[in-house]
C-alpha atoms as an extended CHARMM CRD file, in Angstrom:
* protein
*
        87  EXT
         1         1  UNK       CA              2.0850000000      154.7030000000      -89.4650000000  PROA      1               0.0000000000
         2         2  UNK       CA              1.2900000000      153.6440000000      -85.8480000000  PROA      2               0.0000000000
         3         3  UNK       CA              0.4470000000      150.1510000000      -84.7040000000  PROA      3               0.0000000000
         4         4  UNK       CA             -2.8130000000      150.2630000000      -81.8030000000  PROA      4               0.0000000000
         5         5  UNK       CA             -3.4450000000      147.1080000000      -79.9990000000  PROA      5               0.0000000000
         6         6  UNK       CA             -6.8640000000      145.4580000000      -79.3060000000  PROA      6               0.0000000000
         7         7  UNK       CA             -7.9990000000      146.2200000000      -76.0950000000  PROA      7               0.0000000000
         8         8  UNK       CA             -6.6520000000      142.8630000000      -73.4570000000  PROA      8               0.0000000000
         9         9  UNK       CA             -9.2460000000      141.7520000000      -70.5920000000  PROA      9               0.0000000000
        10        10  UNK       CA             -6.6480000000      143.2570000000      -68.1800000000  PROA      10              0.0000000000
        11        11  UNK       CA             -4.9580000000      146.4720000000      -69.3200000000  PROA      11              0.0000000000
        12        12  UNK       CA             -1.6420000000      147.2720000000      -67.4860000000  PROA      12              0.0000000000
        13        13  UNK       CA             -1.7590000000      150.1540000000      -65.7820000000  PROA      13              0.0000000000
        14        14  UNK       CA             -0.0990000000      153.6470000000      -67.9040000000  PROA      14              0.0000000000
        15        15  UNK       CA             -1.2940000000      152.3740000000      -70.6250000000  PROA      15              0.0000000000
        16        16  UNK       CA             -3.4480000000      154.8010000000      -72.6530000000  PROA      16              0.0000000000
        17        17  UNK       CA             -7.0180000000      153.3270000000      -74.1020000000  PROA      17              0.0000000000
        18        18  UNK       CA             -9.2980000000      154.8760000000      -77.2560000000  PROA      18              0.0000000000
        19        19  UNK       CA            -13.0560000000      153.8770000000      -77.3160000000  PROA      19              0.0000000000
        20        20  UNK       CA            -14.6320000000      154.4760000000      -80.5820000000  PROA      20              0.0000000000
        21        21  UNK       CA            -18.1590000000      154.5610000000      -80.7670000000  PROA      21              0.0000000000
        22        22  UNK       CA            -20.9420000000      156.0460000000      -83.0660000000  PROA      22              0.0000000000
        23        23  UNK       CA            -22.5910000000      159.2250000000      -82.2320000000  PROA      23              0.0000000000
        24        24  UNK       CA            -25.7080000000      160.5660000000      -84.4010000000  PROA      24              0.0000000000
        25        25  UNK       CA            -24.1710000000      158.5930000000      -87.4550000000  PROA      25              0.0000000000
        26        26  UNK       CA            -20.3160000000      159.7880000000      -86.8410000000  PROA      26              0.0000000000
        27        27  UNK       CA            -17.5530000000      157.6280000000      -85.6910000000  PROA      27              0.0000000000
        28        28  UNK       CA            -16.6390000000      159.6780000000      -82.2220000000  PROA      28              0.0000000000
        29        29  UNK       CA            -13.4840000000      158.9420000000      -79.6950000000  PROA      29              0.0000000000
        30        30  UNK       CA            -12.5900000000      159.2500000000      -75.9950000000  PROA      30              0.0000000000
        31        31  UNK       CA             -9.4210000000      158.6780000000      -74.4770000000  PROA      31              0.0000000000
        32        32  UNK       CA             -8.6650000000      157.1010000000      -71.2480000000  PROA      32              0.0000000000
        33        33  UNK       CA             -5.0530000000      156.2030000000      -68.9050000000  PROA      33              0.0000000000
        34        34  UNK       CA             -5.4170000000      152.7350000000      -66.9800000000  PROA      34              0.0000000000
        35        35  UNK       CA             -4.6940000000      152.8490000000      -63.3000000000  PROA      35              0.0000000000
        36        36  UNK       CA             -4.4910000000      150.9640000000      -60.8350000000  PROA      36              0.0000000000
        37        37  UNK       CA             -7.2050000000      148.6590000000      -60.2940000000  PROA      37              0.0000000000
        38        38  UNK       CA             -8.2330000000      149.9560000000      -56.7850000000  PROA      38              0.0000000000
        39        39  UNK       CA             -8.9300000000      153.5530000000      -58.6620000000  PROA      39              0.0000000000
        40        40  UNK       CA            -10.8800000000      154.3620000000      -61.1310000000  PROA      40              0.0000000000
        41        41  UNK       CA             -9.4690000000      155.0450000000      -64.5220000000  PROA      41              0.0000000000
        42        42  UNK       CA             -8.2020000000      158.5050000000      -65.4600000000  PROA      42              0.0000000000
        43        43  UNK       CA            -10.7320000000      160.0800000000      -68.5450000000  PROA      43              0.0000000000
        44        44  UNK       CA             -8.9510000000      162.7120000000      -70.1640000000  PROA      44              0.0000000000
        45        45  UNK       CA            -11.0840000000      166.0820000000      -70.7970000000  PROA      45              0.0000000000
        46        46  UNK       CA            -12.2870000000      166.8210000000      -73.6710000000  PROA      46              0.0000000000
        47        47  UNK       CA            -15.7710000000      166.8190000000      -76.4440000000  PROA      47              0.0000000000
        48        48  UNK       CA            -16.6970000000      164.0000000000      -78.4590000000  PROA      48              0.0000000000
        49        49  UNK       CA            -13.6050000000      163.7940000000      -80.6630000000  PROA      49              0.0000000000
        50        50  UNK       CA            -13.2230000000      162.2320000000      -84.4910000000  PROA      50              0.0000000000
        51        51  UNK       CA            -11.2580000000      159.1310000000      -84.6190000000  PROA      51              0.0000000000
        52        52  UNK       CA             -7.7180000000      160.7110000000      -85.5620000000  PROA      52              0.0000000000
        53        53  UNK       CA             -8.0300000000      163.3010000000      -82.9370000000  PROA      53              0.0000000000
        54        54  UNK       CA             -8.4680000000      160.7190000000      -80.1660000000  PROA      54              0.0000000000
        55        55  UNK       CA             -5.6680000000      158.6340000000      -81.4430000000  PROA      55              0.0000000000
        56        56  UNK       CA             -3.1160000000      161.6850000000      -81.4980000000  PROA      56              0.0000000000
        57        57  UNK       CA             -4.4540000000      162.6130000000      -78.2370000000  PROA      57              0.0000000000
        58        58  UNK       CA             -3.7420000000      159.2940000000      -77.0440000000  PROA      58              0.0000000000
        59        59  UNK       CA              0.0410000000      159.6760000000      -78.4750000000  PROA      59              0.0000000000
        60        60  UNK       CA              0.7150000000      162.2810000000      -76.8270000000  PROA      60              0.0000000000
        61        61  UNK       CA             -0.9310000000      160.7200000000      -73.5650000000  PROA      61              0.0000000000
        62        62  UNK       CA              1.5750000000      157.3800000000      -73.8600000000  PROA      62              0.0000000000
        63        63  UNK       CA              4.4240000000      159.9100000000      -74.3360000000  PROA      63              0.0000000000
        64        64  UNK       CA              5.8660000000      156.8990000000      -76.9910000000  PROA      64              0.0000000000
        65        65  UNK       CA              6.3340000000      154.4010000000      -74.1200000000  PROA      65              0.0000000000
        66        66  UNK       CA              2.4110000000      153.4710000000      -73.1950000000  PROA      66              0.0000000000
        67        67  UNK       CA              0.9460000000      150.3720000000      -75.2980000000  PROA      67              0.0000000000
        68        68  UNK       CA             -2.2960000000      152.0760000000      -77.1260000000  PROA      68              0.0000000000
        69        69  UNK       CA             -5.2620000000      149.7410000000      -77.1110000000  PROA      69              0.0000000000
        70        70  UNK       CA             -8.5130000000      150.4540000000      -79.4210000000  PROA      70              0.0000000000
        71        71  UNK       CA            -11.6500000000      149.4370000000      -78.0030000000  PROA      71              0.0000000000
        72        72  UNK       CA            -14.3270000000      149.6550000000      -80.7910000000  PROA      72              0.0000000000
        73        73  UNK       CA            -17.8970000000      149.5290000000      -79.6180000000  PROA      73              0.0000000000
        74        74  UNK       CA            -20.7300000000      147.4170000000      -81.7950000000  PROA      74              0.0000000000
        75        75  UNK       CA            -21.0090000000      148.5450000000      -85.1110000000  PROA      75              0.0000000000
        76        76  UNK       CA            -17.3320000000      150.2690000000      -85.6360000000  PROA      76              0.0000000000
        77        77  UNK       CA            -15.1260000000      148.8630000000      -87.6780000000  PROA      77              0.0000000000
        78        78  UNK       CA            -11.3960000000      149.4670000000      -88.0940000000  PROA      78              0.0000000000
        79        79  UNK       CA            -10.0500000000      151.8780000000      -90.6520000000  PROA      79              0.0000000000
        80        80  UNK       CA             -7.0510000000      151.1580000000      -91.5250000000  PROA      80              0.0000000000
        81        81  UNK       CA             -6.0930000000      154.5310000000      -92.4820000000  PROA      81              0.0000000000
        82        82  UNK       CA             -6.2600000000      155.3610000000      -89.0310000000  PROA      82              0.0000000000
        83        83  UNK       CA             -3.1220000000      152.8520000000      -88.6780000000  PROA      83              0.0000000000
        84        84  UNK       CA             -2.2890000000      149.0470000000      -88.0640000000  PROA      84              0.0000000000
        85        85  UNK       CA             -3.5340000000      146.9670000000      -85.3000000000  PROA      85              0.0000000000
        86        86  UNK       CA             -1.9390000000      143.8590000000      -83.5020000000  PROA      86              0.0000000000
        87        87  UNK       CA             -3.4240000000      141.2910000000      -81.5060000000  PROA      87              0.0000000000
């Protein structure tokens, strides 16, 4: 099972980040790449997503060499069938 990392105050850039949020009563995902801080970060495309879809998305995105931070907006908790978190 993967391990996701709490989102830092300063993300480095490549690394891929997964905001959870709810959404008319549903847990809902987007996925984003840090850049650079003199751009703005890169959103990947894509609908309102369940939690395990953003977090494969976000695999893929890292290509197995990005850290993968969870950001979890008020009221979301962690599930841990969705994996482990660190830090």
């Amino acid at each position: 099972m993967p391990t996701y990392h709490r989102l830092p105050d300063q993300p480095v850039p490549g690394a891929v980040i997964v905001k959870l949020y709810r959404s008319d009563g549903h847990i809902r995902g987007y996925v984003r790449k840090v850049t650079d801080p003199s751009e703005d970060d890169t959103i990947f495309p894509g609908e309102e997503m369940g939690p395990e879809a953003a977090l494969k998305l976000a695999k893929t995105h890292s290509q197995g060499a990005a850290p993968i931070y969870v950001e979890l907006a008020e009221g979301v908790e962690w599930d841990p069938n969705w994996g482990a978190t660190s830090g």
